[in-house]
N, C-alpha and C positions, 0 to 999 in steps of 0.2 A: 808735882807728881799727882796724877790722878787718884781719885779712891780707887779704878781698875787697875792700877798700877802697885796697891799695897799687898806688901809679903805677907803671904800665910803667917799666923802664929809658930813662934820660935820651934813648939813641938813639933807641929805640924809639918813645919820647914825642915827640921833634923828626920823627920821619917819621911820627907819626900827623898833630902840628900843621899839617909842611906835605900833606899831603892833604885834612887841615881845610880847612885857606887855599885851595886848588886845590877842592874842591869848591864851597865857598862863593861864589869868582870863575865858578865855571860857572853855579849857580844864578842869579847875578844878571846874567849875562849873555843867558839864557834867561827870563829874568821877563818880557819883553814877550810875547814868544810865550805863556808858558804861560798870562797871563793872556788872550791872544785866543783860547784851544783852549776855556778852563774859561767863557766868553764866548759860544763854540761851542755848549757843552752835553758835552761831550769830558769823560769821564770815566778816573781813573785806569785804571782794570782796561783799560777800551778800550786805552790805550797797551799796556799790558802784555801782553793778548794780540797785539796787534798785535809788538809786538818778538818775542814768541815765533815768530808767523808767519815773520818776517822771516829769523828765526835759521833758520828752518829749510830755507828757499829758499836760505840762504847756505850751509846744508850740504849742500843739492843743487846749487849750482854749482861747491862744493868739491868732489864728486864728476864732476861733468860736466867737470870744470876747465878752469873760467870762474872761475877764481882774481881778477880783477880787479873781477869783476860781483862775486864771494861776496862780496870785503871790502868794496866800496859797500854791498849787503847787511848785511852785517854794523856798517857806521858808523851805517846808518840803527837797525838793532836798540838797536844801543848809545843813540844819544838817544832812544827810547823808555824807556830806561830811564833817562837822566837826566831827563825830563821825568815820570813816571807819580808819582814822588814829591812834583815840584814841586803836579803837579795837584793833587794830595791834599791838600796844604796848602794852598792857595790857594783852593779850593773847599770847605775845612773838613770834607772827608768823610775823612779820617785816621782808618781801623780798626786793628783787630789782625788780622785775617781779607787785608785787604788789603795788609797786608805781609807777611803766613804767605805771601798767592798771589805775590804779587813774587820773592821767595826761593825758592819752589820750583819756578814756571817760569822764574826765571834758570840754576837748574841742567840743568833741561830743554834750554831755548834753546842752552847751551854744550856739554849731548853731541851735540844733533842736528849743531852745527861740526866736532866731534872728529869723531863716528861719519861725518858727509861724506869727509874727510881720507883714516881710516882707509879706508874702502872705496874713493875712489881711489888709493888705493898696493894696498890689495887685490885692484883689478880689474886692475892693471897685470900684480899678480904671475899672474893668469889669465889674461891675453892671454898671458904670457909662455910659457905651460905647450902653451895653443893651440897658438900659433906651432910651438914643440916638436914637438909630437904628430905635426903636419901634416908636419913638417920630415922626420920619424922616415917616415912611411906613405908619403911622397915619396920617400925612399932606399929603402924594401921594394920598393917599384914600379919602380923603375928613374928614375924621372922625374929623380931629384937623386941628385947623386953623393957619393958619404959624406963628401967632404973638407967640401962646403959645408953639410952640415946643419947645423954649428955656426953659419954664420954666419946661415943662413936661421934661427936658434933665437936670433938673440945682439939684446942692445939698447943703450942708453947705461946703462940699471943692471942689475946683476946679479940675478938672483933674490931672491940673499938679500940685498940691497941693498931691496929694495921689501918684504922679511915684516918686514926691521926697522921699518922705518918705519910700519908697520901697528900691528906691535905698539908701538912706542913713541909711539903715539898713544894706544893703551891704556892706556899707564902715564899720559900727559897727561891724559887724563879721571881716573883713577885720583886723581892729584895734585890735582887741582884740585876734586873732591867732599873729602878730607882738611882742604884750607883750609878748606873750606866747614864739613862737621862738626865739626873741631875745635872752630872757634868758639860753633858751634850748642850744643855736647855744655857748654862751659865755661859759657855763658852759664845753658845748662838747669841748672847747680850752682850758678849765683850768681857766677862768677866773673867778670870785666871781663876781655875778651881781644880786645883792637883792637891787637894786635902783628900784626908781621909782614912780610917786604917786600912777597912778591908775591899782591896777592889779584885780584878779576874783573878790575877796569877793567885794569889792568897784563897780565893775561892776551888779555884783548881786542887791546885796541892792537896789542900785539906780533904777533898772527896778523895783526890789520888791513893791517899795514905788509908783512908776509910776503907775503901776499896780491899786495897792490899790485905789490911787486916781480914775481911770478910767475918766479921762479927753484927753480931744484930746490936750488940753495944754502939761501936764503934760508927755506922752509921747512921744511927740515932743521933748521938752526939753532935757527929759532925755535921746535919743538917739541922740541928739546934744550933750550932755555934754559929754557923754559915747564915741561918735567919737573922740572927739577933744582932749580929756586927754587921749585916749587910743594911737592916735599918739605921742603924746606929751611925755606920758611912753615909749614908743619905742625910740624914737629919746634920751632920756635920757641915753637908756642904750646904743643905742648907740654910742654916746658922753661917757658914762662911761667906755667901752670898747676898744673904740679908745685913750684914753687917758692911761690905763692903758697897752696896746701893746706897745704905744711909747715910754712911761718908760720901759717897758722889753727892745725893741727893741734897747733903748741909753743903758741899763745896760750891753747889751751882745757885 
């Protein structure tokens, strides 16, 4: 047996099994529908561009924030994507081309979510500057009297309260093409790399539910948490892959 041929660590093998199991109870939970779409005439790609669409309206309500609307948005995206694969197998039209396009408009679909995000914490941080401005050419004039600019300038978050969170949606896109590459880059060498805790669906969900909540807590969080375990899956695989080259590497 090759080093490419060694199993994940025990853990890591029990969280891949149970995401096995957990997909597997999705697929056949959705087998009546997929068989009425592919009955339709409904083909994968159609799903797939469609969830592309989808994501991308959820990252214009993200932006508009319609936060409750993005995540229905964004659920609907998501079983486009559980579904576009079932079609494929069920309809026997199973390429390589059609899962090359899967994979690279699901990275697509999930910066146009981030890039939404970021630019409503970006435009808040421009109202904020407005406000300012206005605040500022009100007290030249006389209109407002210096004590109040501040408050005529002030909001529930600080300025630098909304560039963080701008930019730490950066790093969340950032983290989440990593997973994505890592795997890609491992796979491109031969190597098996289904380790990891947090990869799409687990990134999904978690804004999904952000979402839903529509609290400035709640999305905070969840693109804290979404940063931190999306390095954190990188750095796993790649630890997973450095360890399995250096057994090839002592085997040859």
């Amino acid at each position: 047996m090759s080093a490419r041929d060694v199993p994940a660590p025990a853990t890591e093998g029990g969280l891949a099994s149970y995401k096995d199991a957990l997909k597997t109870f999705a697929h056949r939970a959705v087998d009546p529908l997929v068989r009425g779409l592919v009955a339709l005439g409904l083909r994968a790609d159609h799903l797939t561009i469609a969830g592309l669409l989808l994501s991308a309206f959820s990252g214009w309500a993200f932006y508009d924030g319609q936060w409750r609307l993005a995540s229905l948005l964004l659920t609907l995206a998501g079983a486009c994507d559980i579904l576009d694969g079932q079609v494929a197998r069920v309809s026997g039209r199973v390429t390589t081309f059609g899962a090359f396009l899967d994979s690279t408009l699901d990275r697509l679909a999930e910066s146009f979510v981030l890039i939404g995000l970021a630019a409503f914490y970006a435009g808040n941080l421009l109202g904020l500057y407005h406000k300012a401005r206005i605040a500022v050419e009100q007290v030249a004039s006389g209109e407002l009297e210096a004590p109040f600019a501040a408050i005529a300038a002030s909001g529930p978050v600080p300025p630098e309260g909304w560039l963080a969170l701008t930019v730490l949606c950066v790093f969340a896109l950032t983290g989440s093409f990593m997973v994505s590459y890592t795997r890609a880059r491992a796979e491109g060498l031969g190597f098996d790399c289904r380790v990891g805790w947090f990869e799409r669906p687990e990134r999904i969900v978690l804004l999904i539910l952000a979402g839903f909540v529509k609290a400035f807590w709640a999305m905070s969080a969840a693109l804290i948490l979404l940063t931190v375990f999306s390095f954190v899956t990188a750095a796993q695989r790649l630890l997973h892959v450095r360890r399995l080259a250096t057994r090839e590497a002592a085997q040859s």
